[in-house]
C-alpha positions in Angstrom: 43.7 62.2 43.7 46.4 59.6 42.1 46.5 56.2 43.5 49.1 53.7 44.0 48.2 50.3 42.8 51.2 48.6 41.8 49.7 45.5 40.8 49.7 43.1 37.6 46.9 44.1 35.3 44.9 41.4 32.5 45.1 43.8 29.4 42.5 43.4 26.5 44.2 45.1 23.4 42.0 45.9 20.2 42.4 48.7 17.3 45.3 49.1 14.5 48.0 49.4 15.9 46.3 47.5 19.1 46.2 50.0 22.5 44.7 48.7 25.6 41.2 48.4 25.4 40.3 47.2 28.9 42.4 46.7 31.8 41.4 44.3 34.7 43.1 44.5 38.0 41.5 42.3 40.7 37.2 43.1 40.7 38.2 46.5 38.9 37.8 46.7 35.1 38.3 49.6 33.0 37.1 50.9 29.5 39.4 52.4 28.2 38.0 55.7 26.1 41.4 56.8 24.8 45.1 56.7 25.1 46.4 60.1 26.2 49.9 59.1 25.5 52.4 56.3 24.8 56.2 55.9 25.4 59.0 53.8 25.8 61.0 53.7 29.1 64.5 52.4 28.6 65.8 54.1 31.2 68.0 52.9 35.3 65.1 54.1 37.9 66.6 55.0 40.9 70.0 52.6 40.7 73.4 54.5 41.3 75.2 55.4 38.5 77.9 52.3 38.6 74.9 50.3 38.6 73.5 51.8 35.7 74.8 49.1 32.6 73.0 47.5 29.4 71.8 44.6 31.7 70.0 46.5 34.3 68.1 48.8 31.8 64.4 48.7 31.7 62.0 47.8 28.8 58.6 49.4 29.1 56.2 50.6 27.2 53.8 53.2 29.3 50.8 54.5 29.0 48.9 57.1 30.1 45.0 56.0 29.9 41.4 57.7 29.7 38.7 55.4 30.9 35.2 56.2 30.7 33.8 57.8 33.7 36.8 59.8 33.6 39.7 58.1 35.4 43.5 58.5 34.3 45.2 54.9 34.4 48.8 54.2 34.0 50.0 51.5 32.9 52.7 49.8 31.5 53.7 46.8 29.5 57.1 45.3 30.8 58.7 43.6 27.9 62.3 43.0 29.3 62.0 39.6 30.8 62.1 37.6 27.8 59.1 35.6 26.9 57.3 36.6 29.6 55.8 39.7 29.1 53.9 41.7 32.3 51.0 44.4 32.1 51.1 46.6 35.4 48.8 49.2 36.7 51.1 51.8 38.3 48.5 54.2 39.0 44.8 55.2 39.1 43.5 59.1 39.1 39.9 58.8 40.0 37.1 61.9 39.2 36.4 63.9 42.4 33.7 62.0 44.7 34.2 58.5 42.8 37.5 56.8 44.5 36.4 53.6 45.6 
């Protein structure tokens, strides 16, 4: 079953192009076995459509992630808040009988 986590993730990137590699989120860590997909969210959310300008746009870059062991990760890089760049897990899909 999917898991919220919502939480700032440490990120170790490796490869060419670099992908995440290993993602750390409190005492969890992750190897990641392969990236199932990549995009770029540039998109409002959920704000109203007068809201929706240039200036409230987001700057992502997700992922959808295979660790070994078999859980799915999501994650995503937030890039849109100038030099400081954030990794967060959004959610974790653990292999039946191993949530933890």
């Amino acid at each position: 079953m999917r898991k919220f986590v919502g939480r700032t993730a440490q990120v170790e990137m490796a490869g060419d192009p670099p992908a995440p590699a290993v993602v750390t989120v409190g005492d969890r860590r992750w190897a990641i076995v392969r990236v199932e997909r990549e995009w770029f969210d540039t998109g409002h959310g959920t704000l109203p459509a007068r809201a929706s300008t240039w200036r409230t746009r987001r700057h992502r870059k997700m992922y959808e992630l295979l660790a070994a062991g078999g859980a799915r990760l999501h994650l995503y890089l937030d890039y849109g808040r100038g030099d400081k760049r954030l990794w967060r897990l959004a959610t974790v899909e653990e292999p039946d009988g191993s949530e933890q």
